[in-house]
C-alpha positions as CSV (number, residue, x, y, z in Angstrom):
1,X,65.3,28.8,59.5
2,X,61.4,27.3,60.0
3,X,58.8,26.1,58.1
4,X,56.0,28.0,57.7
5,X,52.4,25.9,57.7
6,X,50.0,27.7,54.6
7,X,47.2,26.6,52.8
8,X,47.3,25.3,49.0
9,X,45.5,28.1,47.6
10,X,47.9,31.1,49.0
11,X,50.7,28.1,47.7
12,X,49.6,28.3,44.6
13,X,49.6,32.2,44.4
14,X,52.7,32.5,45.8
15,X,54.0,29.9,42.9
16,X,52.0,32.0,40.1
17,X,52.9,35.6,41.7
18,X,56.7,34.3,41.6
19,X,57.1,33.7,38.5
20,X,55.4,37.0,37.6
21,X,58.1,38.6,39.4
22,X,60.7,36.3,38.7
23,X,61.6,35.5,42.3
24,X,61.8,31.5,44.0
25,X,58.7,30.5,45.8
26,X,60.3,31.2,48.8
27,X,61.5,34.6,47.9
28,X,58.2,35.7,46.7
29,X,56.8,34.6,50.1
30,X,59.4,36.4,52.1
31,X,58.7,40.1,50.1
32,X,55.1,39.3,50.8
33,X,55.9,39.2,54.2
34,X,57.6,41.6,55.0
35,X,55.7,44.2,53.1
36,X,53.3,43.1,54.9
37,X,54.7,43.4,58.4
38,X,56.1,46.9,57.3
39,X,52.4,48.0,56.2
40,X,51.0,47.1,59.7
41,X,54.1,49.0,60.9
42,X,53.2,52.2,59.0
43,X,49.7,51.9,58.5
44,X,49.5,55.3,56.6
45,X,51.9,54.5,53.9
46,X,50.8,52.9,50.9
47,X,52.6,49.8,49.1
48,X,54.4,52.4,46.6
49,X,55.6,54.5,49.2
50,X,56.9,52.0,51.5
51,X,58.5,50.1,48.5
52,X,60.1,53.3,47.7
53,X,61.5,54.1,51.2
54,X,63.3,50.6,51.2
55,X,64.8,51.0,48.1
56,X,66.2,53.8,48.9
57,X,67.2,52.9,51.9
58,X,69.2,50.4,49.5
59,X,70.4,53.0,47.8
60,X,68.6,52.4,44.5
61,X,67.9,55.7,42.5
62,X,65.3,55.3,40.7
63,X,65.2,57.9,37.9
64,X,61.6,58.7,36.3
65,X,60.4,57.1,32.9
66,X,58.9,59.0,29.9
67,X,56.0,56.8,28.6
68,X,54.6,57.9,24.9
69,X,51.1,57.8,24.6
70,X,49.4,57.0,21.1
């Protein structure tokens, strides 16, 4: 494992993004990264998309969700 030199304002939206999405700092960061390093490796697929690929690749059925509208 390494450390990994970033700036205090990316930090700090790491910290706030992780508790958003109820991951550790460091667990945040790592998603970030590699969503990142799979969108420069498949340039023309979008965040959904690739998020969907991987977790299916997990083997995570996701099954669609009736929203009710006012």
């Amino acid at each position: 494992m390494g450390i990994v030199n970033i700036d205090d304002e990316l930090h700090d939206q790491i910290r706030k993004a992780s508790a958003v999405s109820c991951r550790s700092i460091n667990a945040q960061a790592a998603f970030w990264i590699k969503i990142g390093m799979l969108c420069e490796m498949n340039p023309t697929m979008g965040f959904n998309e690739i998020v969907a690929r991987e977790l299916r690749a997990a083997g995570v059925v996701a099954q669609s969700v009736n929203v009710a509208t006012p």
